[in-house]
C-alpha positions, -999 to 999 in steps of 0.1 A, spaced: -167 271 -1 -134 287 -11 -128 263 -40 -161 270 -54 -161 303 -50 -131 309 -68 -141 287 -92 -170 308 -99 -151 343 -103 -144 352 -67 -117 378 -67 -111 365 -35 -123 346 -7 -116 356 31 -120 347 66 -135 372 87 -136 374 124 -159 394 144 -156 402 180 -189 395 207 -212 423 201 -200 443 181 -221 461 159 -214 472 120 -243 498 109 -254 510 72 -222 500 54 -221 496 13 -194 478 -4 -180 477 -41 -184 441 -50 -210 415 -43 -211 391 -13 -216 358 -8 -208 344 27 -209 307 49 -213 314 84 -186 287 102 -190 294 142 -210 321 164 -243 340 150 -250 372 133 -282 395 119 -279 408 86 -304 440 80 -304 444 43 -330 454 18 -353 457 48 -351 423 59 -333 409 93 -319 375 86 -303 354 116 -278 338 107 -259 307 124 -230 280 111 -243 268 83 -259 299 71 -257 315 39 -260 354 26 -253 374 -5 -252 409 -10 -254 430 -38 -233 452 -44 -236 486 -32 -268 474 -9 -268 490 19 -267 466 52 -261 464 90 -243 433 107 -247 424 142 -228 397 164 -241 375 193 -223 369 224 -197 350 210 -188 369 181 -190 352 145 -167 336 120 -177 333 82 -163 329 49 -167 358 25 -160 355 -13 -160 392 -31 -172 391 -64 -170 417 -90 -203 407 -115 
């Protein structure tokens, strides 16, 4: 994921960890999003639409889209590579 990312413009490509239920509501970000879920589950809210997402599962999300992220019992981990298109 990282190495194709990167070799498709990512300014970057993280890791992100989130902690067992935590909740992230109507956020917006700068850049464009495309993420690979590695380990727990997570529901993305964007353009109206609820996705659940497990490992293996892909998102993008364009940038300055409004979204909210939630996390199942265990948390998530995913891959995020920022884009700036």
């Amino acid at each position: 994921f990282r190495r194709r990312e990167l070799a498709h413009g990512a300014a970057e490509v993280v890791e992100r960890r989130w902690p067992p239920e935590q909740k992230v509501e109507n956020q917006t970000h700068a850049f464009e999003v495309d993420g690979l879920v590695v380990d727990g589950e997570m529901w993305l809210t964007c353009g109206g639409e609820r996705r659940h997402l497990r490992p293996g599962s892909t998102f993008h999300i364009a940038r300055g889209a409004a979204h909210d992220e939630s996390y199942g019992p265990k948390g998530a981990r995913y891959w995020v590579a920022r884009h700036s298109r």
